[in-house]
N, C-alpha and C positions, 0 to 999 in steps of 0.2 A: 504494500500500500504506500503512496507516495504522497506527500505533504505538502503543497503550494506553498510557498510563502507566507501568505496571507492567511493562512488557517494558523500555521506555526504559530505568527503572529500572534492571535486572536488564544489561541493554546494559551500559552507564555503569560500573554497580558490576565486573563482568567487563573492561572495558578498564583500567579502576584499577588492580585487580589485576594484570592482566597488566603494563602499567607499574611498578609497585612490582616486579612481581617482578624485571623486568629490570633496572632500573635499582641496584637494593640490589647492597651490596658482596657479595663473594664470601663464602658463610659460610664456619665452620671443617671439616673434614671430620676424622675420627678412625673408627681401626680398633684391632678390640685381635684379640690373640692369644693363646692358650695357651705357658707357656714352660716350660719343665725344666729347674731349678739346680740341678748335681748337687754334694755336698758332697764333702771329702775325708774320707780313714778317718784315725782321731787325728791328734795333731798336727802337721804337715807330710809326713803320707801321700801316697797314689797318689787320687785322683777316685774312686767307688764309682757304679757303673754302677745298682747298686740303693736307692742312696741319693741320692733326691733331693726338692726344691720342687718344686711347681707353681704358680708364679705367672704373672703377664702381660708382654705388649709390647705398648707402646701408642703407636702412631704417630697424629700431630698434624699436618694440612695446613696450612696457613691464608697466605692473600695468598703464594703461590708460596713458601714456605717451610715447611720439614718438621723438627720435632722426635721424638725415638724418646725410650721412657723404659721399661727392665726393672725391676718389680718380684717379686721370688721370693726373701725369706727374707736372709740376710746375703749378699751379693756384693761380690764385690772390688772398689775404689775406680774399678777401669778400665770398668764397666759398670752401676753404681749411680745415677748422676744423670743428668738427664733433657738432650741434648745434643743438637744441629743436628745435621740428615742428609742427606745424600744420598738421593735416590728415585729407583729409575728402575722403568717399566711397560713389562711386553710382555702379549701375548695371554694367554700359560704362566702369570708369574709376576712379583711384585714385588719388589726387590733393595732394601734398606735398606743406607746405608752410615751411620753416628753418625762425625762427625768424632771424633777421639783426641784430646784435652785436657791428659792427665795424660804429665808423660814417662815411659818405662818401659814404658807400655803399647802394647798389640800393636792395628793394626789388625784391625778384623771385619767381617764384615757378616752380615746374613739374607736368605736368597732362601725366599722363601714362594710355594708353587704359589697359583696363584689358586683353582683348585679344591675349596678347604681340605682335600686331603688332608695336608697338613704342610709341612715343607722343611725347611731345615741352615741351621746359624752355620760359617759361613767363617773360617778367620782367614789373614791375608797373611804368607806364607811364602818366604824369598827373593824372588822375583820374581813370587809369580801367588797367587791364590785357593787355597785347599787344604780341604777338607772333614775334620777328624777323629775325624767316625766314630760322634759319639754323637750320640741322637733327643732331640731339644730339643724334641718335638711341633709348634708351629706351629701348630695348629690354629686357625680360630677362635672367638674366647671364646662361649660361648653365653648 
């Protein structure tokens, strides 16, 4: 069987590629999501189920390490900078956990269905996970 040039060619340029691909470091991967920061009513009120942000979450892979970073309107010191996380995947859905930094503030997490129908912020309550009950969306961002 005899080879043209131009196939060599096209051979050749095909194997490169393939080596480069493999062999290049791991890129960065990121996902963002829809989020809902709900405000409180005057000043040091009750939360307003009807009042709130729609900003993002934006989760940052990269070289086996995960950054989370919520942007949506003023939030409180405990959820506002961009902080190492925890990630864990199953088939369902993906579980963000952002290390706690600041003292005072409360452990959380997000468990986001993969399906993008949505999912809940957790926060760690005595001893376990606890859901309390308002739609943060989750979606993802389009």
């Amino acid at each position: 069987m005899t080879h043209t040039p131009l196939i060599r060619a096209a051979q050749l340029a095909l194997a490169a590629l393939f080596a480069a691909t493999v062999l290049a470091p791991p890129s960065a991967q990121a996902q963002t999501w829809e989020y809902k920061s709900y405000k409180k009513k005057g000043l040091g009120g009750q939360y307003d189920k009807d009042n709130f942000v729609v900003g993002t979450v934006k989760l940052e892979e990269k070289d086996g390490k995960a950054t989370v970073q919520l942007n949506a309107g003023a939030m409180d010191a405990c959820r506002r900078a961009e902080a190492p996380a925890q990630v864990t995947r199953t088939d369902a859905e993906i579980t963000i956990e952002p290390e706690v930094s600041l003292a005072g503030c409360e452990r959380w997490r997000l468990v986001i269905r993969n399906d993008g129908s949505g999912g809940r912020r957790e926060v760690w309550r005595g001893d376990k996970w606890v859901n309390p009950g308002w739609d943060h969306g989750l979606t993802p961002k389009k």
